[in-house]
C-alpha positions as CSV (number, residue, x, y, z in Angstrom):
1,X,0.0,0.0,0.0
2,X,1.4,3.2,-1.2
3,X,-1.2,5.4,-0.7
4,X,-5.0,5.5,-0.1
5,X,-8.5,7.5,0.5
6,X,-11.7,6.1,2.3
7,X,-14.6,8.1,2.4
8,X,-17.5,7.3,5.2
9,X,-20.7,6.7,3.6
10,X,-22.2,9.9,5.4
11,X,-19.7,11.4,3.4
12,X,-18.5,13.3,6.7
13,X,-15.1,11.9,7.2
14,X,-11.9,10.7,4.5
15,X,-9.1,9.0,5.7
16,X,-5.7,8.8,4.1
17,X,-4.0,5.9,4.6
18,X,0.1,6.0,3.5
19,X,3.6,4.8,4.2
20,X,5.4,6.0,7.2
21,X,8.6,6.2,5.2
22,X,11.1,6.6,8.1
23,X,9.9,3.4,9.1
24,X,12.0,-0.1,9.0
25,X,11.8,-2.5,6.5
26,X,11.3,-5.1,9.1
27,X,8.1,-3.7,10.9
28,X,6.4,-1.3,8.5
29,X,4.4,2.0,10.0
30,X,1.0,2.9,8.1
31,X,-0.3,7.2,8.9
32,X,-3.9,7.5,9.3
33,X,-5.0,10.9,8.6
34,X,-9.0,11.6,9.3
35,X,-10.2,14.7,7.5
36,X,-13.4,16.3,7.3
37,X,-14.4,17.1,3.8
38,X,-14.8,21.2,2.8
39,X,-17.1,22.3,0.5
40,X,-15.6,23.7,-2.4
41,X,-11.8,23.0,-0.4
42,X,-9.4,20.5,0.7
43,X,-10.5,18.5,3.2
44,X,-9.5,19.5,6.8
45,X,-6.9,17.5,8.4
46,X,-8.3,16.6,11.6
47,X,-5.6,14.2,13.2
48,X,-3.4,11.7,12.5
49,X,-2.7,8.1,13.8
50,X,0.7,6.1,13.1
51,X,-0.1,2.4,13.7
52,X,1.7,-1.2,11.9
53,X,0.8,-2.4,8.5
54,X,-1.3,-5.3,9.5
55,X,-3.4,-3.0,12.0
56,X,-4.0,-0.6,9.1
57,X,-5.0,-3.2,6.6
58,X,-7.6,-4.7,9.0
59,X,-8.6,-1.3,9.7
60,X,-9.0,-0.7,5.7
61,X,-11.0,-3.9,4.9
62,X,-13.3,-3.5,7.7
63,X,-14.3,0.2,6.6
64,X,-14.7,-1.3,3.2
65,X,-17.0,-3.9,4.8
66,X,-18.8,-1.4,6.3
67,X,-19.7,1.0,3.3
68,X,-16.9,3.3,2.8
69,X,-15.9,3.7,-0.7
70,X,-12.5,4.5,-2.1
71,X,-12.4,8.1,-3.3
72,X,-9.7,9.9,-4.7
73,X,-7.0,12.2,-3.1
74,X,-9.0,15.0,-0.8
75,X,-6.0,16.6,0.1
């Protein structure tokens, strides 16, 4: 995973899911950055999280499971 965008399904919050690329190659690091989608703007960076690989892709299906749709880059 290089880089990617969920949107909720009430279309109220995106996240960003990418590479920490200061991290090892033996235990990978994933940022989570939630945004709030703007009107006519970038979204707005909300926070970010900086978990490991395999949290973030269980964290990934699972929104996908749950109706969140891949969108494109918000930011």
């Amino acid at each position: 995973m290089t880089e990617g965008w969920l949107q909720a399904p009430d279309q109220r919050e995106v996240r960003r899911y990418h590479r920490d690329l200061s991290s090892g190659w033996y235990v990978q690091w994933v940022f989570i950055d939630h945004g709030r989608p703007m009107p006519g703007a970038p979204a707005l960076l909300q926070r970010r999280r900086r978990v490991p690989r395999d949290a973030a892709l269980i964290e990934w299906k699972g929104l996908q499971k749950a109706g969140w749709k891949r969108v494109g880059a918000q930011w």
